[in-house]
MARRO-833542 format. One record per residue (C-alpha): x, y, z; residue number from 1; residue in one letter. Coordinates in Angstrom, 2 decimals, m for minus. Each point is the difference from the previous one (the first is absolute). Layout:
X;Y;Z;NUM;A
...
END
This chain:
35.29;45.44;21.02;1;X
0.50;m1.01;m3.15;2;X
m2.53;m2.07;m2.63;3;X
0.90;m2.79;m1.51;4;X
m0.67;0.54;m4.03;5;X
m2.74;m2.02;m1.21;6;X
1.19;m2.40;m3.11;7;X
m0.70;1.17;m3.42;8;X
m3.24;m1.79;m1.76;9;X
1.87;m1.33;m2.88;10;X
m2.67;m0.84;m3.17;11;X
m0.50;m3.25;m0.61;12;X
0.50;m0.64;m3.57;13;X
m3.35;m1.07;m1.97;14;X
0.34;m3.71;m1.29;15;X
m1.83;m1.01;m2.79;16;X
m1.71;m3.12;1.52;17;X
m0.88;m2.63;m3.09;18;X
m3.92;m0.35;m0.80;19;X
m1.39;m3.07;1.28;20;X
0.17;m2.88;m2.59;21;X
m3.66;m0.48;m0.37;22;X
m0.51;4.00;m0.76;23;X
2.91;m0.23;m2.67;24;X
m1.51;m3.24;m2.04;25;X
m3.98;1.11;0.79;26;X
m0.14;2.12;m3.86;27;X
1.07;m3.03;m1.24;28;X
m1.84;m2.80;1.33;29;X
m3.01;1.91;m0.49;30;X
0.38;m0.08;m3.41;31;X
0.54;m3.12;0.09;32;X
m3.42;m0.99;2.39;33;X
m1.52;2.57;m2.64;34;X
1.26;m2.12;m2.94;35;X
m0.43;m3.31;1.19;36;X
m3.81;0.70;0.92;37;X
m0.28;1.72;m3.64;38;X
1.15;m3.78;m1.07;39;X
m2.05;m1.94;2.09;40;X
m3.09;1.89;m1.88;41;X
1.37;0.02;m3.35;42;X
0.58;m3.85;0.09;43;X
m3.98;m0.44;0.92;44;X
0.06;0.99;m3.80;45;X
0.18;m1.94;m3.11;46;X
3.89;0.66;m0.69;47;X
m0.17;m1.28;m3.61;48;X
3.54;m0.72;m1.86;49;X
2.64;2.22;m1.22;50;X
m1.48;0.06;m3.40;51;X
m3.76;0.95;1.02;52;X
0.16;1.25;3.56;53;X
m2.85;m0.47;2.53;54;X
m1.86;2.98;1.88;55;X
2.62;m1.41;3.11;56;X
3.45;0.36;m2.06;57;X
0.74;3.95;0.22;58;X
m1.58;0.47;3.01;59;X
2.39;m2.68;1.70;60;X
3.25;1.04;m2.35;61;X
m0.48;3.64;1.43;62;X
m0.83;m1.44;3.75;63;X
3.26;m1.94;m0.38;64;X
2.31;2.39;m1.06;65;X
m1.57;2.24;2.74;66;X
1.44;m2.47;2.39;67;X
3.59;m0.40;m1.35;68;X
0.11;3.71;0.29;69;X
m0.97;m0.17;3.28;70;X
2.93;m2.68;0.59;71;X
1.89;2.19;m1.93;72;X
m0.49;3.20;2.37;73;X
0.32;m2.24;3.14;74;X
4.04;m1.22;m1.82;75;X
0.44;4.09;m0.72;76;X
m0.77;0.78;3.59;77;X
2.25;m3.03;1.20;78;X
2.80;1.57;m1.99;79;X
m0.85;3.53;1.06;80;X
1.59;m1.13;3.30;81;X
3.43;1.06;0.89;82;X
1.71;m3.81;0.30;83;X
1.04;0.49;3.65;84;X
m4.08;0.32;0.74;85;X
m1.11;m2.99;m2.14;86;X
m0.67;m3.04;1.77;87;X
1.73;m3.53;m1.67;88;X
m2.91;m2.04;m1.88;89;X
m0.32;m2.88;2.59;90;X
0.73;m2.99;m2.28;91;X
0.17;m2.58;2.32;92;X
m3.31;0.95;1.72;93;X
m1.75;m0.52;m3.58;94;X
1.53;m2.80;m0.88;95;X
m0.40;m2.14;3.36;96;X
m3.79;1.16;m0.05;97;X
m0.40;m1.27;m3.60;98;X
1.52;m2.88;0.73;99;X
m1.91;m1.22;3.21;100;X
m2.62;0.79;m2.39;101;X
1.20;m2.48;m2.34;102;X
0.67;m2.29;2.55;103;X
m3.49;0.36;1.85;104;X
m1.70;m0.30;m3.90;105;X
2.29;m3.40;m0.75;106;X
m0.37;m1.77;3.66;107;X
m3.65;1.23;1.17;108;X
m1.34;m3.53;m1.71;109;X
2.74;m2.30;0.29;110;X
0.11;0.79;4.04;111;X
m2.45;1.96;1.41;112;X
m0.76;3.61;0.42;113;X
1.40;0.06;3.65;114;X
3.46;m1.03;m1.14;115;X
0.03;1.93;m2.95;116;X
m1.41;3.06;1.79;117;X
3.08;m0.60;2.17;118;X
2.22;0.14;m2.43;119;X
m1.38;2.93;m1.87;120;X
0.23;2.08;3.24;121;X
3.33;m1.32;0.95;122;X
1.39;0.30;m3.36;123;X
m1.61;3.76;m0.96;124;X
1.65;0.89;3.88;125;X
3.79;m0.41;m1.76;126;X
m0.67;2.77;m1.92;127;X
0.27;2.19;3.30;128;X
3.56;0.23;1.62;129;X
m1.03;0.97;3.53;130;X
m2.42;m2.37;0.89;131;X
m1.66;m1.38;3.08;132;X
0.11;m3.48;m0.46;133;X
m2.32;m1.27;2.87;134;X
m2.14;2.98;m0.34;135;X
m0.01;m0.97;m4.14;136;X
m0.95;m3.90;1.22;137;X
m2.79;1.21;1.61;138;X
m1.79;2.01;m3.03;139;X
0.89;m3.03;m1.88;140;X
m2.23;m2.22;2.27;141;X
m2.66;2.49;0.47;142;X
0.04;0.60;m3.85;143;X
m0.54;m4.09;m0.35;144;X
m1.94;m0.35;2.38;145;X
m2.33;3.44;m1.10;146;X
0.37;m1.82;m3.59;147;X
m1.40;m3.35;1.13;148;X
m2.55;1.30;1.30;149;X
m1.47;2.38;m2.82;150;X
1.01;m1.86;m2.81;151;X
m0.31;m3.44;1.10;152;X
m2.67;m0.16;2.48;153;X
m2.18;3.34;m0.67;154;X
0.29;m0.18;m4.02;155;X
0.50;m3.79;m0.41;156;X
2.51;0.18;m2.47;157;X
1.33;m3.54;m1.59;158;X
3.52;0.30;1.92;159;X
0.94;m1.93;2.77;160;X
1.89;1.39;3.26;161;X
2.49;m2.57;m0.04;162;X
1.35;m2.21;m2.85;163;X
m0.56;m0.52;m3.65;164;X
m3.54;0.88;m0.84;165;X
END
């Protein structure tokens, strides 16, 4: 009786999986943290002028450019990618986050931080392209109703829930 042959093990070719976004930009942005905390120091300084600089000014020039290089190796390791690996900059989730923003900033006063907490929520969620809307209705509630209660009731702040304040 014969044996059946066993199938060959064929090798699995190694693929080069791509390093997780945060481990690519984390050089960068802590240069960055490191210059921006440099600044926050150096500005606790007299900065002077241009023409008779301040113990502050050097200290916060040098903690400054120490941050745009920072930005500057977080762009190199951006373009270090191979373009089928790099992700599309996600425009329309900025933009529709600034502008709820915007809107929540401009309508807070004129009527009420409940509807304009609405709004914010409702307009930051177009940024998103898959989205739950019932599931996005109820953070929006929770958030104004989580709002109201901190910042209206706990802190007393001069805004009213409802209407023009």
């Amino acid at each position: 009786m014969r044996r059946p042959m066993p199938s060959p093990v064929l090798p699995v070719p190694e693929r080069k999986l791509p390093k997780p976004s945060l481990t690519r930009y984390l050089p960068g942005l802590t240069v960055v943290a490191f210059g921006l905390a440099m600044a926050s120091v150096a500005v606790t300084y007299p900065l002077g002028s241009l023409l008779r600089p301040g113990p502050g000014f050097f200290p916060l020039v040098i903690a400054l450019i120490l941050a745009a290089l920072g930005v500057g190796v977080m762009v190199e390791a951006r373009a270090a990618l191979p373009p089928e690996d790099r992700e599309p900059f996600a425009w329309r989730a900025v933009l529709c986050t600034s502008a709820g923003i915007l809107l929540f900033a401009f309508l807070v006063e004129r009527i009420g931080y409940v509807p304009a907490s609405l709004l914010l929520i409702g307009t930051a969620a177009l940024g998103e392209r898959d989205n739950d809307w019932i599931m996005m209705a109820v953070v929006a509630a929770f958030m104004a109703f989580f709002g109201t209660a901190v910042f209206i009731w706990g802190l007393g702040l001069p805004i009213r829930a409802f209407g023009a304040s």
